[in-house]
N, C-alpha and C positions, 0 to 999 in steps of 0.2 A: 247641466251645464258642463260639468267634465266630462273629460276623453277617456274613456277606459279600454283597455284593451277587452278583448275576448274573453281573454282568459280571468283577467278579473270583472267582469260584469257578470258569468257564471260562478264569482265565488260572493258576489251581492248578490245572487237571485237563489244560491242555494241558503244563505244567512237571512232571507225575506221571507222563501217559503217554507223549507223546512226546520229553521231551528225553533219557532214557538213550540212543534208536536215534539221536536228530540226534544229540547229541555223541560216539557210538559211530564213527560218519559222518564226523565235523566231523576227530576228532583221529589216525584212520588216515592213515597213510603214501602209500598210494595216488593215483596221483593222479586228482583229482577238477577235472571241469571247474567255470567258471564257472556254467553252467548247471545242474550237479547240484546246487551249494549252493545258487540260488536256488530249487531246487524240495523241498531241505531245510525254509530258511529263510522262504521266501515264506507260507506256511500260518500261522507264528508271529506273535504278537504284538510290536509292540516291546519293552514291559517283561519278554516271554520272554526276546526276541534279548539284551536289557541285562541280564538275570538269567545268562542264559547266558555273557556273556561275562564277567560282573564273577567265576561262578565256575568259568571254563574254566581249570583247572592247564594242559593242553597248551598250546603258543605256537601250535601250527598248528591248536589248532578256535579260539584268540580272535584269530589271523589272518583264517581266514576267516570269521568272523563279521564280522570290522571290513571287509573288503574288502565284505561284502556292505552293511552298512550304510551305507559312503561313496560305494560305486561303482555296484555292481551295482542296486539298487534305484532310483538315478537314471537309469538308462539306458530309452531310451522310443525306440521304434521310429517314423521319421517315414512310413512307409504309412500307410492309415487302410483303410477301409470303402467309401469313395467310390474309393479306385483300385481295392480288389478288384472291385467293380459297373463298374467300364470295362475292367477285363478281361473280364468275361464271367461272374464268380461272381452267382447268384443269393443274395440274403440267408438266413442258413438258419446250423445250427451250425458248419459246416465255415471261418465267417470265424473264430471265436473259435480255433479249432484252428490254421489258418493261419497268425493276427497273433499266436498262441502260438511254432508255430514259429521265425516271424521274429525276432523277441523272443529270442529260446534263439539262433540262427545269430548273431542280432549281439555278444548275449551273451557265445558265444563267439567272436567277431572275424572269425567267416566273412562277414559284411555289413558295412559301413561306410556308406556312403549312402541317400538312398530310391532311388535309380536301380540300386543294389543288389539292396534290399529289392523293388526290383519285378521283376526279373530273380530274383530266388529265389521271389517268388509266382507268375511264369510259368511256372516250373520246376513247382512243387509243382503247380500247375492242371494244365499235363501227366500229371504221374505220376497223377494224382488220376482224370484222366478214362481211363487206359489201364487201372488198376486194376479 
């Protein structure tokens, strides 16, 4: 019976279909890295993520919803595009995969610097080219 616009009728069909599996996700016991909840959460809209958290009963899914929304989300990988092109990467899908990667490794604390972050994309270029 109501008029919604576009835009909010895709943030009721992403709150119908996918939040029973996120917060199925969010509120089990297991442990769940940083980087599994961003790849939960990342796809969500904010007014999802605040939907969700304002009606998450468990402590541990509106835990980690809050960690993603103060922390996790602010974290930004300082490699860019221009180091992967001085290693030797030609431009092509495999940057987005990579600075994905890296993004998830620091995510989860395995990198800390770009001097890091570049020693993990030498890594990955390795495996990538034995592959």
């Amino acid at each position: 019976k109501f008029k919604f616009s576009n835009v909010e009728s895709g943030i009721i069909r992403q709150v119908k279909i996918n939040l029973p599996s996120v917060y199925g996700e969010l509120k089990s016991k297991k442990e769940i890295s940083p980087g599994e909840i961003c790849n939960l959460l990342f796809p969500l809209s904010l007014e999802v993520l605040l939907y969700l958290m304002a009606g998450a009963r468990n402590i541990l899914a509106k835990k980690r919803v809050a960690l993603f929304l103060t922390d996790y989300r602010q974290v930004k990988i300082q490699i860019t595009g221009k180091d992967l092109i001085r290693l030797g990467l030609e431009p092509s899908p495999v940057f987005k995969e990579m600075l994905d990667k890296i993004y998830f490794a620091k995510i989860n604390g395995e990198v800390k610097t770009k001097r890091e972050e570049i020693e993990l994309a030498k890594k990955l270029l390795r495996l990538s080219v034995k592959a």
